[in-house]
N, CA, C and O atoms as CSV, one atom per row, in Angstrom:
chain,resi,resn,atom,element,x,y,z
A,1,UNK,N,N,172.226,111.035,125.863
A,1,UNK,CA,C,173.450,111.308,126.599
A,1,UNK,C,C,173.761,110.090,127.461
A,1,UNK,O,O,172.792,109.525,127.968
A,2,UNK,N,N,175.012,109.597,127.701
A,2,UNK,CA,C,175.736,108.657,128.092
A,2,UNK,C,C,175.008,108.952,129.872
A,2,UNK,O,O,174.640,110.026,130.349
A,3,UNK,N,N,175.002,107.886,130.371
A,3,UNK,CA,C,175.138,108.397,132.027
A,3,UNK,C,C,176.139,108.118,132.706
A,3,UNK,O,O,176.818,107.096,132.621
A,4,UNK,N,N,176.283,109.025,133.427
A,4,UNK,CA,C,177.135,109.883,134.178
A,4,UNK,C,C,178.326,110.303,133.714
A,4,UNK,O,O,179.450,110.311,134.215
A,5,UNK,N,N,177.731,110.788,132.268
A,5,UNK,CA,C,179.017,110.990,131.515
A,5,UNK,C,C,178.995,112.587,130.471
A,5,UNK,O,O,177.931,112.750,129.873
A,6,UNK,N,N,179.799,113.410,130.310
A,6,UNK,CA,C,179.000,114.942,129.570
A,6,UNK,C,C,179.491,114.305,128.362
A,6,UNK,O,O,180.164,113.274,128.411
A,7,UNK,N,N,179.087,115.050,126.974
A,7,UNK,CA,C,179.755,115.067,126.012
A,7,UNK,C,C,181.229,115.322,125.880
A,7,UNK,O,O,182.019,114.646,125.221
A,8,UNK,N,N,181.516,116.487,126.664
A,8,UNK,CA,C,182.975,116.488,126.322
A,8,UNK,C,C,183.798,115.376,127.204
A,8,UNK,O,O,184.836,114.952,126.697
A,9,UNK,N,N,183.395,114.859,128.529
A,9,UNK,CA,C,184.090,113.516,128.468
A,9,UNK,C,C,184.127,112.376,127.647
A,9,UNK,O,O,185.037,111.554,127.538
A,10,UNK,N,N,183.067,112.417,127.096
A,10,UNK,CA,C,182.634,111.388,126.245
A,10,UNK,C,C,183.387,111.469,125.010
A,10,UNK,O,O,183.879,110.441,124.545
A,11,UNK,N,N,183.578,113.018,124.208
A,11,UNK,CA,C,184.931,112.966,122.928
A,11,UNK,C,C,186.422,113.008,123.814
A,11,UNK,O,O,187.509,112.566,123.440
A,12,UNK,N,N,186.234,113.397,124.554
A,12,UNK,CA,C,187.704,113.584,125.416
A,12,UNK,C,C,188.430,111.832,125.515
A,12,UNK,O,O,189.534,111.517,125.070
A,13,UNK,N,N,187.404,110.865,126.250
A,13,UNK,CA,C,187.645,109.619,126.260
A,13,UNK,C,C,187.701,108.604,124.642
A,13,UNK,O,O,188.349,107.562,124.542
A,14,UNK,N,N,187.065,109.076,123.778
A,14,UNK,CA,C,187.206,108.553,122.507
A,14,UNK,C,C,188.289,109.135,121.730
A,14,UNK,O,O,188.645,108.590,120.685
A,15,UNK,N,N,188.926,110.359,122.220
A,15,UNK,CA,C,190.065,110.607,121.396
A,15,UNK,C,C,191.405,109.797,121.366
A,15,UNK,O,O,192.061,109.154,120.546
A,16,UNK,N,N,191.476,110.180,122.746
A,16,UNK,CA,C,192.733,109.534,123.777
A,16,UNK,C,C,192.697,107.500,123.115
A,16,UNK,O,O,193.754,106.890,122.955
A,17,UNK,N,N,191.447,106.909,122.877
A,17,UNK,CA,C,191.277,105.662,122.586
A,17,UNK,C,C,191.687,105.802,121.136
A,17,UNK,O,O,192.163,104.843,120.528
A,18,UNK,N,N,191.476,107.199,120.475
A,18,UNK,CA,C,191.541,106.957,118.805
A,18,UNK,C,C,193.241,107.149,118.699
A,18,UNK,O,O,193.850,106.804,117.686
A,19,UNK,N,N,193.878,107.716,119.822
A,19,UNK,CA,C,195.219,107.941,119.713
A,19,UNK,C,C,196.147,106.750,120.087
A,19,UNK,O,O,197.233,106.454,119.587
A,20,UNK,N,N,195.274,105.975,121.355
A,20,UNK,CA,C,196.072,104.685,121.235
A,20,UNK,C,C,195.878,103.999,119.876
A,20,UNK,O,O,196.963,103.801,119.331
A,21,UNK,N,N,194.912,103.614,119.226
A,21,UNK,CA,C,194.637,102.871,118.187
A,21,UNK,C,C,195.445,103.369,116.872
A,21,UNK,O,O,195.915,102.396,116.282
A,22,UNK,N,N,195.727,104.541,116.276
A,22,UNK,CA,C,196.354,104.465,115.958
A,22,UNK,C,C,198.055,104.054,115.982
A,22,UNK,O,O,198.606,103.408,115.091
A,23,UNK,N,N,198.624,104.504,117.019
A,23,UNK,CA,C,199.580,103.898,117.271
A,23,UNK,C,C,199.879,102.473,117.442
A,23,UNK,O,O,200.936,101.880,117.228
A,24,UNK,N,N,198.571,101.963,117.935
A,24,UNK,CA,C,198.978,100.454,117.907
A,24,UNK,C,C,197.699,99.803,116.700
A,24,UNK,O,O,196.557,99.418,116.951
A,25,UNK,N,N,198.362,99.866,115.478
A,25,UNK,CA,C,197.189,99.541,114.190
A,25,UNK,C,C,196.870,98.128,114.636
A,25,UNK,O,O,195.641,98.071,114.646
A,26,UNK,N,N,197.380,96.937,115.019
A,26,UNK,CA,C,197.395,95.820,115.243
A,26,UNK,C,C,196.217,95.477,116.193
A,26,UNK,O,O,195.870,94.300,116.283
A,27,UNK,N,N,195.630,96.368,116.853
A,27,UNK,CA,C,194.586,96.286,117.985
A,27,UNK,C,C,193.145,95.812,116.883
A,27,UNK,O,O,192.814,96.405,115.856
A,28,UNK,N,N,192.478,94.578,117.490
A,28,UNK,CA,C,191.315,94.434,116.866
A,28,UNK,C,C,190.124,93.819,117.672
A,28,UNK,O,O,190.125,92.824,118.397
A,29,UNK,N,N,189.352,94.469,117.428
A,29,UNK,CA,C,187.847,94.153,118.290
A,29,UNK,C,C,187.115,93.368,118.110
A,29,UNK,O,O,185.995,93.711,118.486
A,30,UNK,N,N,187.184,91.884,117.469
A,30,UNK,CA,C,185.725,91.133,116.867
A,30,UNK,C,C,185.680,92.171,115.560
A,30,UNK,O,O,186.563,92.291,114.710
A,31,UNK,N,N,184.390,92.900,115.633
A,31,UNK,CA,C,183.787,93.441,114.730
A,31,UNK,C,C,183.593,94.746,114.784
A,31,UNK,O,O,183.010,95.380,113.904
A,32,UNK,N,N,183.996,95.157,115.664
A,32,UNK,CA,C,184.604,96.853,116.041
A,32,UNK,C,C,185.763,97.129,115.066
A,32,UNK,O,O,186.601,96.320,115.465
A,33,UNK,N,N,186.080,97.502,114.474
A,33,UNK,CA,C,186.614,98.240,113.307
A,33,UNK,C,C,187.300,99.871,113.583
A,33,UNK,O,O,186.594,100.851,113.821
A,34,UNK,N,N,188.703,99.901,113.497
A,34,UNK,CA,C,189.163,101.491,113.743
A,34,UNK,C,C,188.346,102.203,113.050
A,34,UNK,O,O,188.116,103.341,113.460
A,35,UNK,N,N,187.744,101.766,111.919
A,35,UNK,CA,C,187.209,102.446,110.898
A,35,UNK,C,C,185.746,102.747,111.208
A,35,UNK,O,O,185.194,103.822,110.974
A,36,UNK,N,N,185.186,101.680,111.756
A,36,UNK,CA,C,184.169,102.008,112.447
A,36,UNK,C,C,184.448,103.119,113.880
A,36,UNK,O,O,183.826,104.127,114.216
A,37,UNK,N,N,185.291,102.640,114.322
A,37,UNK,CA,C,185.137,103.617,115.584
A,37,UNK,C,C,185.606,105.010,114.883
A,37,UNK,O,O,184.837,105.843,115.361
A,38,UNK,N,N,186.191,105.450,114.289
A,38,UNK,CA,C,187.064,106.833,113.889
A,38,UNK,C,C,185.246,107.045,112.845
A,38,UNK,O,O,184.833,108.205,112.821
A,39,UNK,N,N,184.654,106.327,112.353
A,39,UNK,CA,C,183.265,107.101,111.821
A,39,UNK,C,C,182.313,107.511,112.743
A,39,UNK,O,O,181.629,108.534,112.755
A,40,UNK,N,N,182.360,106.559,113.528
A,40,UNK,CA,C,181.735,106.912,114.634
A,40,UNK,C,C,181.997,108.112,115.726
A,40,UNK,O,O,181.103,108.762,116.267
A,41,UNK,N,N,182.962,108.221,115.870
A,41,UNK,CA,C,183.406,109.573,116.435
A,41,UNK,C,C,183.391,110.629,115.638
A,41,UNK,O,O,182.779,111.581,116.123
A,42,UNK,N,N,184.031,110.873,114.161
A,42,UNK,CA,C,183.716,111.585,113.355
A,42,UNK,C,C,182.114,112.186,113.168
A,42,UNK,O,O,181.869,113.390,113.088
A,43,UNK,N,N,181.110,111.138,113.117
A,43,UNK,CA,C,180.012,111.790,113.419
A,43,UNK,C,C,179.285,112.532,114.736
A,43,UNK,O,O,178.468,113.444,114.610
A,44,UNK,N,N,179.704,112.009,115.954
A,44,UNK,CA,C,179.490,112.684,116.712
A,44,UNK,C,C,180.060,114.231,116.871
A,44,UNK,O,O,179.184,115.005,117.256
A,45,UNK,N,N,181.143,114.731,116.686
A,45,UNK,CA,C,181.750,115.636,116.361
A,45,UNK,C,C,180.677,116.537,115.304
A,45,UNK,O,O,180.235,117.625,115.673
A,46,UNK,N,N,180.388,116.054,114.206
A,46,UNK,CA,C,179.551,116.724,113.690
A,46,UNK,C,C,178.603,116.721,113.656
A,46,UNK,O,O,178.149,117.432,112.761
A,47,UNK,N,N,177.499,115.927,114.591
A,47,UNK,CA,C,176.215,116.235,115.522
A,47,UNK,C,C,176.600,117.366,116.238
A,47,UNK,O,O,175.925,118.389,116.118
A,48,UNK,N,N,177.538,117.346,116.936
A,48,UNK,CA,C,177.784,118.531,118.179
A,48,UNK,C,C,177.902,119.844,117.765
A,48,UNK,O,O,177.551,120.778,118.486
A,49,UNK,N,N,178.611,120.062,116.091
A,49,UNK,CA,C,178.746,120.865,115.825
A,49,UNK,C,C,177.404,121.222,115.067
A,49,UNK,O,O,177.372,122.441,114.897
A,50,UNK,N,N,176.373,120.645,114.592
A,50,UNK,CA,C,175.349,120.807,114.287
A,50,UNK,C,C,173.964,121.497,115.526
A,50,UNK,O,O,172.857,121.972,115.270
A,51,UNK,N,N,174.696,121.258,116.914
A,51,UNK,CA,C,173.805,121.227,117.987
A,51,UNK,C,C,173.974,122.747,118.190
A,51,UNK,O,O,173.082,123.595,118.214
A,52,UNK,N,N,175.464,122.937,118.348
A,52,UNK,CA,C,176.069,124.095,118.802
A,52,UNK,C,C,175.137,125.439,117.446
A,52,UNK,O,O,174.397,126.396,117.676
A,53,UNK,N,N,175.531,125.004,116.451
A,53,UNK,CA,C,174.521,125.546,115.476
A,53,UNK,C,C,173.632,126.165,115.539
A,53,UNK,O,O,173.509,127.341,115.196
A,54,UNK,N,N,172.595,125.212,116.153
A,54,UNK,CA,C,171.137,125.248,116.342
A,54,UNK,C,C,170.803,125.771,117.617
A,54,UNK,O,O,169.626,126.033,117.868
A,55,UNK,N,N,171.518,125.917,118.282
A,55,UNK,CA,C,171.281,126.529,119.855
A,55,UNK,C,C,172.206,127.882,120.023
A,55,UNK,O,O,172.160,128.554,121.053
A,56,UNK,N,N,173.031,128.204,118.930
A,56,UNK,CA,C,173.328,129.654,118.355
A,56,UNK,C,C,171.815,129.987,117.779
A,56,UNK,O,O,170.940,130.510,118.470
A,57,UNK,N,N,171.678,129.656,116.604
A,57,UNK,CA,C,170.148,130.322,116.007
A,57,UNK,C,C,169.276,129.797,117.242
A,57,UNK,O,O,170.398,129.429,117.592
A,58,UNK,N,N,168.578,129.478,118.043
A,58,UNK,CA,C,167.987,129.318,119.405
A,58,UNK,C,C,167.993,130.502,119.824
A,58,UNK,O,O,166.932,131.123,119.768
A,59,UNK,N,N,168.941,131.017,120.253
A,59,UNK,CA,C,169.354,131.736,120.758
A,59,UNK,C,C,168.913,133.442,120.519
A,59,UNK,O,O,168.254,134.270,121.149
A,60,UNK,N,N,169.745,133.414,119.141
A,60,UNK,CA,C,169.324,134.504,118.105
A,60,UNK,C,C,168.112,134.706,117.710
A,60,UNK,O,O,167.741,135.878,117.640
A,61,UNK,N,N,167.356,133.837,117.419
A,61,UNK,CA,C,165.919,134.233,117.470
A,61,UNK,C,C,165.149,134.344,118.907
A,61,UNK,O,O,163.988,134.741,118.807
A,62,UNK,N,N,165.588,134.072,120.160
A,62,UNK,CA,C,164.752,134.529,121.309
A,62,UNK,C,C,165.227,135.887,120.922
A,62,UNK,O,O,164.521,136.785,120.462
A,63,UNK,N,N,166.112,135.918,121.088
A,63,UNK,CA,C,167.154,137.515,121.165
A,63,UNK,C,C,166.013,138.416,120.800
A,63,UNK,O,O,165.294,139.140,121.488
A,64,UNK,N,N,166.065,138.118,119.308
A,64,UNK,CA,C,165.207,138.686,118.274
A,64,UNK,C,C,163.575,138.948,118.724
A,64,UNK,O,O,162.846,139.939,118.682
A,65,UNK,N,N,163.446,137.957,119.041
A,65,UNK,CA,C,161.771,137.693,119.167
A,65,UNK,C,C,161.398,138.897,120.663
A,65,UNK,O,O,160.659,139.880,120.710
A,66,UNK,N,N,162.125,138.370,121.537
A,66,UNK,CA,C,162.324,139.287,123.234
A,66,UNK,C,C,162.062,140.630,122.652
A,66,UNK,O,O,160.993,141.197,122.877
A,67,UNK,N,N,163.554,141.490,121.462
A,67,UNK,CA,C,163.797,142.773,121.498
A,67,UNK,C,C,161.881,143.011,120.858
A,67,UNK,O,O,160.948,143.500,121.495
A,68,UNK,N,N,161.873,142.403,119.306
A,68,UNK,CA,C,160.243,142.921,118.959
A,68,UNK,C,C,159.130,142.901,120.058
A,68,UNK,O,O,158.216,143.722,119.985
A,69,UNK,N,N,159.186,141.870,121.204
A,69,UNK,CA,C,158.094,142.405,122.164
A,69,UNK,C,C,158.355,143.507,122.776
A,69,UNK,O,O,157.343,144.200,122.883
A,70,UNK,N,N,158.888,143.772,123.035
A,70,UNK,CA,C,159.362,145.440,123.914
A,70,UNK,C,C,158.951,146.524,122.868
A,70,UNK,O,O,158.403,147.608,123.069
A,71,UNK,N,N,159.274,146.068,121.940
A,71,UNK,CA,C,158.845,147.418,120.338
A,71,UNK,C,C,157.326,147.436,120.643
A,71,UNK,O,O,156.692,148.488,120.728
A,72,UNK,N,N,156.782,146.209,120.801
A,72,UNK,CA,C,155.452,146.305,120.384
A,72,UNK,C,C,154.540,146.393,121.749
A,72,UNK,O,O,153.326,146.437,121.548
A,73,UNK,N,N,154.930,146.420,122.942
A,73,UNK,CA,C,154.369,146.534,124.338
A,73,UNK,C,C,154.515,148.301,123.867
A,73,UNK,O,O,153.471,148.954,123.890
A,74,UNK,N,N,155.393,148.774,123.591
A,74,UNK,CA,C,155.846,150.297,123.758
A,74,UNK,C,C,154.567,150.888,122.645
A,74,UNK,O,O,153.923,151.906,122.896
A,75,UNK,N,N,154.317,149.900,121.186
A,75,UNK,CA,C,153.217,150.218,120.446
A,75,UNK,C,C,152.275,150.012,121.155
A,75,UNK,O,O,151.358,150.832,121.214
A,76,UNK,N,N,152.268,149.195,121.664
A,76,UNK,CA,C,150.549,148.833,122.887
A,76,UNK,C,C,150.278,150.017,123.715
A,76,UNK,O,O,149.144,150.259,124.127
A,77,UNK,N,N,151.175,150.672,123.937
A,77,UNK,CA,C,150.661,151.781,125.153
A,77,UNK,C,C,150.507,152.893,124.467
A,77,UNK,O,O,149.795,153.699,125.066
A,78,UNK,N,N,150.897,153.253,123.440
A,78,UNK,CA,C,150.771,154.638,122.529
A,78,UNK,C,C,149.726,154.372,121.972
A,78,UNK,O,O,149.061,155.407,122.007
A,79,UNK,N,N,148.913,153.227,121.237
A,79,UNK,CA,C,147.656,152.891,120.660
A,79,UNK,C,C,146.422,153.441,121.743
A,79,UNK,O,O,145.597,154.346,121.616
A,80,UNK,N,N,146.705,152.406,122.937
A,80,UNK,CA,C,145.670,152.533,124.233
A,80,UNK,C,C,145.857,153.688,124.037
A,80,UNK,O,O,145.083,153.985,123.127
A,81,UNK,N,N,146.598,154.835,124.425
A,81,UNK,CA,C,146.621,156.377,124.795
A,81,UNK,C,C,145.743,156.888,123.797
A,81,UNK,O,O,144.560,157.156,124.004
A,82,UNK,N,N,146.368,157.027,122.654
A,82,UNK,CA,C,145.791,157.368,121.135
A,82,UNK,C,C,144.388,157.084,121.631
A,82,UNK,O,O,143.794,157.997,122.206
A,83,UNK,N,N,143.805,155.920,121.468
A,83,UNK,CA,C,142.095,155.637,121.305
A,83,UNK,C,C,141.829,156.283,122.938
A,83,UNK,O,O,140.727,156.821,123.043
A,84,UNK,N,N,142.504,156.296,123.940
A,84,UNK,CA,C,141.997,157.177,125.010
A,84,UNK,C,C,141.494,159.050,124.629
A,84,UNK,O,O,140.704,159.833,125.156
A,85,UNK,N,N,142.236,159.114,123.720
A,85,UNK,CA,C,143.098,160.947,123.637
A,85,UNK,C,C,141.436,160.823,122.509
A,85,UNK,O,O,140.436,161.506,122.732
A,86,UNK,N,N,141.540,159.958,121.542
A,86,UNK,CA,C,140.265,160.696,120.295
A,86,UNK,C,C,139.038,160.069,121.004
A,86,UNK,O,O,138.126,160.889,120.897
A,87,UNK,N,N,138.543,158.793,121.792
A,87,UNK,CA,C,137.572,158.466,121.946
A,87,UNK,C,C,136.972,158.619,123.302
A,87,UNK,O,O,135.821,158.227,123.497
A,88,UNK,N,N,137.715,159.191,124.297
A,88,UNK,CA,C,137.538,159.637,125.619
A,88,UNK,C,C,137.989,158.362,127.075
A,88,UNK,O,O,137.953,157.180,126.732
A,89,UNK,N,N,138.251,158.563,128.090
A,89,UNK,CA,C,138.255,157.653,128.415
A,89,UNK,C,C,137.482,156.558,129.158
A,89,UNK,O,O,137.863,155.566,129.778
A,90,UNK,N,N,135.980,157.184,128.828
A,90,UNK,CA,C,134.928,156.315,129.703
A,90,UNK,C,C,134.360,155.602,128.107
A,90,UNK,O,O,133.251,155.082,127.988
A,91,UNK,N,N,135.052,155.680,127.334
A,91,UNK,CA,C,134.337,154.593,125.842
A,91,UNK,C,C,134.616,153.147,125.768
A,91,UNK,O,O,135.597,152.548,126.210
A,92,UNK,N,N,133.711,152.739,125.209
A,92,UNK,CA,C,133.583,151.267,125.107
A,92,UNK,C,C,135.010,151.071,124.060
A,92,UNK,O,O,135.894,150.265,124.350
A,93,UNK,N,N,135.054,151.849,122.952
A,93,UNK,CA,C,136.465,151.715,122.215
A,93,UNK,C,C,137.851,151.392,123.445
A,93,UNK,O,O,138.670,150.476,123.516
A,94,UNK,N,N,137.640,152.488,124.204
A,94,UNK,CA,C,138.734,152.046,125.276
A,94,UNK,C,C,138.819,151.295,126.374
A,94,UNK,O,O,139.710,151.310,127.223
A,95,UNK,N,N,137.621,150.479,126.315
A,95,UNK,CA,C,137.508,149.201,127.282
A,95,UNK,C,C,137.612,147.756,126.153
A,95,UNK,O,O,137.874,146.624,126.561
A,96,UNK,N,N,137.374,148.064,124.853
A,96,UNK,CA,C,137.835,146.743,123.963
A,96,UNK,C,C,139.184,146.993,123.441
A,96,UNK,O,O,139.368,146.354,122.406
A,97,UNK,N,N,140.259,147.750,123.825
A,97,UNK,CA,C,141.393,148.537,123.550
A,97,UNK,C,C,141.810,147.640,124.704
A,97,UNK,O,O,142.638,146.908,124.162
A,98,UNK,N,N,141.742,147.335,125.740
A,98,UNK,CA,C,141.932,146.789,126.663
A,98,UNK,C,C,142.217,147.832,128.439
A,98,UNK,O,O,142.652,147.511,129.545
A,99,UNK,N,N,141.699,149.086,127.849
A,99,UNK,CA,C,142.027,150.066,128.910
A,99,UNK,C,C,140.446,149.988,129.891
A,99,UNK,O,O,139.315,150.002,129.406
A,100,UNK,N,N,140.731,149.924,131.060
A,100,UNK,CA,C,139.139,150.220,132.121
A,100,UNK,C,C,138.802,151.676,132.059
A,100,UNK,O,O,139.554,152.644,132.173
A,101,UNK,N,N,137.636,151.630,131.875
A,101,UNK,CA,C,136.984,152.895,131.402
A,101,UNK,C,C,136.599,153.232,132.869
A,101,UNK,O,O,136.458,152.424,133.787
A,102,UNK,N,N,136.404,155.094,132.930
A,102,UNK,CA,C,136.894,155.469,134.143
A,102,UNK,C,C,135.109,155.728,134.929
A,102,UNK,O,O,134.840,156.471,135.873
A,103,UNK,N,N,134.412,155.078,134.357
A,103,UNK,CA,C,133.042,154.720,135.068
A,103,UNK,C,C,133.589,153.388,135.957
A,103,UNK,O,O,133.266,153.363,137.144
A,104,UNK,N,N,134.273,152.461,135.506
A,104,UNK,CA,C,134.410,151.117,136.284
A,104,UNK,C,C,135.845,151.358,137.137
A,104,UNK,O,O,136.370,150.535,137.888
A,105,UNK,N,N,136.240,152.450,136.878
A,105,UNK,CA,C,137.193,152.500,138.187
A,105,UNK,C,C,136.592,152.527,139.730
A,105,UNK,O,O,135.695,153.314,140.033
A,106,UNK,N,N,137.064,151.763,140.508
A,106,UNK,CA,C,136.820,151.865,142.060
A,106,UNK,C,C,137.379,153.318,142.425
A,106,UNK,O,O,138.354,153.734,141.799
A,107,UNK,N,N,136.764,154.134,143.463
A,107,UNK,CA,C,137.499,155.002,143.631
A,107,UNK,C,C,138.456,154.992,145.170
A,107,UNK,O,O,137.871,154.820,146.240
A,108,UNK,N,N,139.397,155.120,145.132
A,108,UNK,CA,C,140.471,155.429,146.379
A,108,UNK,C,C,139.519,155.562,147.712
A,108,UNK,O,O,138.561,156.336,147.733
A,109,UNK,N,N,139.844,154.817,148.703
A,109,UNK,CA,C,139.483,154.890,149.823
A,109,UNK,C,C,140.464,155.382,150.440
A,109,UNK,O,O,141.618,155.029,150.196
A,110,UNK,N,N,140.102,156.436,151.499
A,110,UNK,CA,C,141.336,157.375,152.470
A,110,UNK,C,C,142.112,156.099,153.108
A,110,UNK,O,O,141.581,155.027,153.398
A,111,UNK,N,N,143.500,156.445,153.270
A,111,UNK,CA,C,144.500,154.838,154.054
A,111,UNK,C,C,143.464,155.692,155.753
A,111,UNK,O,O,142.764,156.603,156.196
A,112,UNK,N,N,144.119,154.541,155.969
A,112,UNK,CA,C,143.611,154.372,157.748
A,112,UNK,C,C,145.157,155.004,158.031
A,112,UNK,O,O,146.197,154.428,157.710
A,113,UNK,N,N,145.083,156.133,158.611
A,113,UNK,CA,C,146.000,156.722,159.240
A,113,UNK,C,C,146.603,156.588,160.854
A,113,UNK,O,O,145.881,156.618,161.850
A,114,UNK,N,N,147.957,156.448,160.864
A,114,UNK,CA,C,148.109,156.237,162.330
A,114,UNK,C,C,148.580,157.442,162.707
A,114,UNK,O,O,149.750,157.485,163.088
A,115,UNK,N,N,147.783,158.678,162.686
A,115,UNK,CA,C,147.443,160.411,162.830
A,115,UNK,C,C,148.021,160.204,164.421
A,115,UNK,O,O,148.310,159.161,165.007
A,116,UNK,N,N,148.060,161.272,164.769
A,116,UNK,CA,C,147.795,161.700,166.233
A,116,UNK,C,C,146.887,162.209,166.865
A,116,UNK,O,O,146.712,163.425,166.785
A,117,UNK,N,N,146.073,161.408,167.658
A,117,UNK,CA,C,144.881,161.904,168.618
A,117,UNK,C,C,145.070,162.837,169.568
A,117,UNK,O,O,144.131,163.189,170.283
């Protein structure tokens, strides 16, 4: 990318130049070529539209990819349950399931109450 410059200034300013040049065919650069410059812009145009492309499908596949983790977090917790429900929940099945088996639970300490004396 140009600095301090976006893409769309950057075709915005090469158009406006491709519009003088045509009008004035007589304009010549050394070795700059209308023909060169109008390919040259022509391809950028279709880089951009190649970018825009690719950052649509970008896009569409997070989309995609995001919605299947939610499917499969929602399968993750019905599995854990499942191997809780047939194998109990103090089993080693349900501590390599990834659930803490209810021998290694800490148990609740009373809160410190601000009761009335």
């Amino acid at each position: 990318m140009p600095r301090g410059k976006s893409l769309d200034e950057v075709l915005a300013d090469a158009e406006k130049l491709d519009r003088v040049w045509d009008a004035n065919p007589s304009l010549t650069l050394g070795d700059l070529t209308r023909e060169k410059f109008k390919a040259e812009l022509n391809a950028l145009r279709e880089s951009r539209a190649q970018l825009e492309e690719a950052r649509r499908q970008v896009t569409n596949l997070s989309n995609t990819t995001n919605e299947r983790a939610v499917v499969l977090v929602s399968y993750n917790t019905r599995v854990l349950s499942g191997i809780r429900a047939v194998f109990g929940p103090d089993s080693t099945q349900y501590e390599e399931g990834g659930g803490t088996r209810s021998s290694e639970r800490k148990t609740p300490k009373p809160k410190k109450g601000g009761g009335t004396t």
